[in-house]
N, C-alpha and C positions, 0 to 999 in steps of 0.2 A: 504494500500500500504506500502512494506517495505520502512525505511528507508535506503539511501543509507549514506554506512560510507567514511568519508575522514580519510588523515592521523593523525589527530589532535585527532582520535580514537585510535590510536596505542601506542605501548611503548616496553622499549629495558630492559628490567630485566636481570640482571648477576650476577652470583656466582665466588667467585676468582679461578683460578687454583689452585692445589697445596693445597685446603682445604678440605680432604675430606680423615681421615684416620678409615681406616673401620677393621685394623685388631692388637687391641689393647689389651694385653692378661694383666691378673691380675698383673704380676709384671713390667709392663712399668708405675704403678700408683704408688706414693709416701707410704711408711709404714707412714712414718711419713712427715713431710712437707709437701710443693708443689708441686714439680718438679714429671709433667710426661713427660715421653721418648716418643714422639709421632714419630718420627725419622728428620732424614735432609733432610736440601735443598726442604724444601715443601714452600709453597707461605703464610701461615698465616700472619699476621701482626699483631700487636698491637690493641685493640679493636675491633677487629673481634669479630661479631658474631656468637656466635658458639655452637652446643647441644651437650653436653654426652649422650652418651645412654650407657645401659648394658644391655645384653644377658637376657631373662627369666630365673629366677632363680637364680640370678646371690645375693649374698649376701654381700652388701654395708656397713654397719653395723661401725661406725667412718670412713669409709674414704669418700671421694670425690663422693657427690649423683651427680644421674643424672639428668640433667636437662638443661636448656638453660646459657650461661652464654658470658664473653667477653674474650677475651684471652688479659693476662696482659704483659708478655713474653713471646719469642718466641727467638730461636736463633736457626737460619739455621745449623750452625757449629755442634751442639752438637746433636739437635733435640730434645731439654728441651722446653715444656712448661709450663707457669703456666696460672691458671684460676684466674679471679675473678668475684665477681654477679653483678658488676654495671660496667661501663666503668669506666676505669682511678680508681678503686677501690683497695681493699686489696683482695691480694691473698687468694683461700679459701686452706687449709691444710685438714692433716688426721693423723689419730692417728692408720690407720690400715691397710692394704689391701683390696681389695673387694675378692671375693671366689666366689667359683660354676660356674663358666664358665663353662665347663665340653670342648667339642668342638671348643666352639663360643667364639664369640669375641667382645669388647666392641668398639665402636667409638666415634670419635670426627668430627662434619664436618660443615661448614657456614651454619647458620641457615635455610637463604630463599633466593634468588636473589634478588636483591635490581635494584632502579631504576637508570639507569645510564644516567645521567639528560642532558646534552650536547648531544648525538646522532640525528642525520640529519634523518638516514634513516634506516631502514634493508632491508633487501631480504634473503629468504630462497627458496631452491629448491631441491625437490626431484625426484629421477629418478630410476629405474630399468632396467636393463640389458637385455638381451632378449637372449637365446639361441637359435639356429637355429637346428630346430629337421626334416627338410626336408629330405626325403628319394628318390633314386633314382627310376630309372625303373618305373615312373608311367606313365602310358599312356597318350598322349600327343591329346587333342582335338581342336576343332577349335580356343580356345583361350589357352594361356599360365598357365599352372597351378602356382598358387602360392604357396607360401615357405611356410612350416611351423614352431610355433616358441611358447616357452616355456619361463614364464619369470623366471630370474635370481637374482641373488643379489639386495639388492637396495642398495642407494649411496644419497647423498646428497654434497649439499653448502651452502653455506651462507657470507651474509657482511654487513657492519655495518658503516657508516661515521658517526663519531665521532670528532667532535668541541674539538680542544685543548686551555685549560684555563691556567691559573698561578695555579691551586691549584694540585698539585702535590699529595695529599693525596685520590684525587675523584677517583672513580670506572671508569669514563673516563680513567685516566691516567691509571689507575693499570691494564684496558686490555690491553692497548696498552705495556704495560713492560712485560705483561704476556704471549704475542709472542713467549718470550724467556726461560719462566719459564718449568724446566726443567719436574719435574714431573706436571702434565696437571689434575690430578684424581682431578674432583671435578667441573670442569670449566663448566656452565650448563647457557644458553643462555633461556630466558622465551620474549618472543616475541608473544607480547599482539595488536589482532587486534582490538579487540574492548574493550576496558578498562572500567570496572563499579565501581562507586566508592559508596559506602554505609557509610554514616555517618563518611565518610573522611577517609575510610578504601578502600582500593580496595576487591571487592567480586570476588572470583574465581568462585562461582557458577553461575555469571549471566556477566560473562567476557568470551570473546573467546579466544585461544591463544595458541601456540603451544611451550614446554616444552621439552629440546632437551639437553642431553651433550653434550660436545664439545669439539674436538680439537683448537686451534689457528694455524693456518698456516701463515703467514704472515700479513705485516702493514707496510702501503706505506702516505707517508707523504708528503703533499702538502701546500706548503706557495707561496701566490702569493699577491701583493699589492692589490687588488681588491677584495679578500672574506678575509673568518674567516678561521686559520688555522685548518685544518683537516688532519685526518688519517683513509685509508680506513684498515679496521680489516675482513679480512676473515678465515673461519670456515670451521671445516666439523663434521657434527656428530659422535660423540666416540662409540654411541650404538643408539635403534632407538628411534626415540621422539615418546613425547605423545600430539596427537590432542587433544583438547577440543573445538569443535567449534560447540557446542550446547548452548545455552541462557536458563536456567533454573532458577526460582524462588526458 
């Protein structure tokens, strides 16, 4: 007999808005120093985690390898950042350009959704539209013919009640500021039904769960003497998600 899951199986995974630059061409990277131009007004922060990648082909050779790292600055105004390999660490530098891009383009983007530890609840909902392809003049018999119908676009929601704490620096907090954060690319909701965790690691292959970007639409806030302050966080998908809700070994 299956087991039936309760909520104490679930979890609310989130990538920041605003982190997530995908079109980063040879000379936005330092000849020499730190400072790459990933541009402004994006959502990164201070110890983000965050991966370089570069284009196949792409020839790295003194400068700035690819790979996972933290972001050590970041400054909205200018849209300079700098890397470094540990948090709180030293900036890595370069003594060169990367080359070969030809087309493509190198990125910078938050490593993986993390778990935003305060959240009450989610809800997610998908729906399709339906076209109405009924034609007239058909012949009318002892009962009513019915309509006929074609489906449409799909669409989506979603929401999220989120427990507000004093720490100012949690993934709690930083959805709820990111309402407002203007460029959104990157903002990716991981809403885990059944959560597996293997040697203190959560397993995707044996975890259910549905993997969605997302817009922020709004965030409504509630203080009442009687509960925990909360704020409800609604969503809608940016592109389509991806189901996993197969259990595999």
């Amino acid at each position: 007999m299956a087991t039936v899951l309760s909520g104490t199986s679930g979890a609310f995974y989130y990538s920041p808005a605003g982190t997530s630059v995908t079109t980063l061409v040879a000379s936005a990277f330092p000849a020499s120093a730190s400072n790459i131009t990933v541009g402004t007004n994006l959502g990164f922060q201070v110890n983000d985690p965050v991966t370089l990648a570069y284009p196949a082909g792409a020839t790295v050779t003194n400068a700035i390898p690819a790979g996972p790292y933290f972001v050590k600055t970041y400054v909205a105004s200018t849209g300079i950042m700098t890397l470094s390999s540990t948090a709180g660490g030293t900036a890595v530098t370069a003594t060169a350009l990367p080359s070969g891009f030809g087309a493509d383009f190198a990125s910078i983007a938050y490593t993986a959704p993390a778990a935003v530890a305060s959240v009450r609840d989610w809800t997610f909902e998908i729906t399709r539209s339906e076209i109405d392809v009924t034609t007239i003049g058909q012949t009318v018999g002892a009962t009513a013919p019915f309509k006929s119908y074609i489906t449409g676009f799909a669409d989506g929601s979603g929401s999220a009640t989120i427990y507000t704490t004093d720490d100012d620096t949690s993934l709690a907090s930083r959805i709820v500021s990111d309402v407002l954060q203007a460029q959104q690319v990157g903002a990716t909701a991981k809403l885990y039904i059944d959560r597996v965790f293997v040697s203190g690691t959560v397993d995707d292959t044996q975890s259910r769960f549905i993997s969605v970007p997302i817009i922020l639409t709004s965030a409504s806030l509630s203080v009442d003497p009687d509960n925990g302050q909360s704020v409800s966080v609604n969503f809608r998908p940016s592109a389509a998600p991806t189901f996993d809700l197969s259990k595999s070994v």
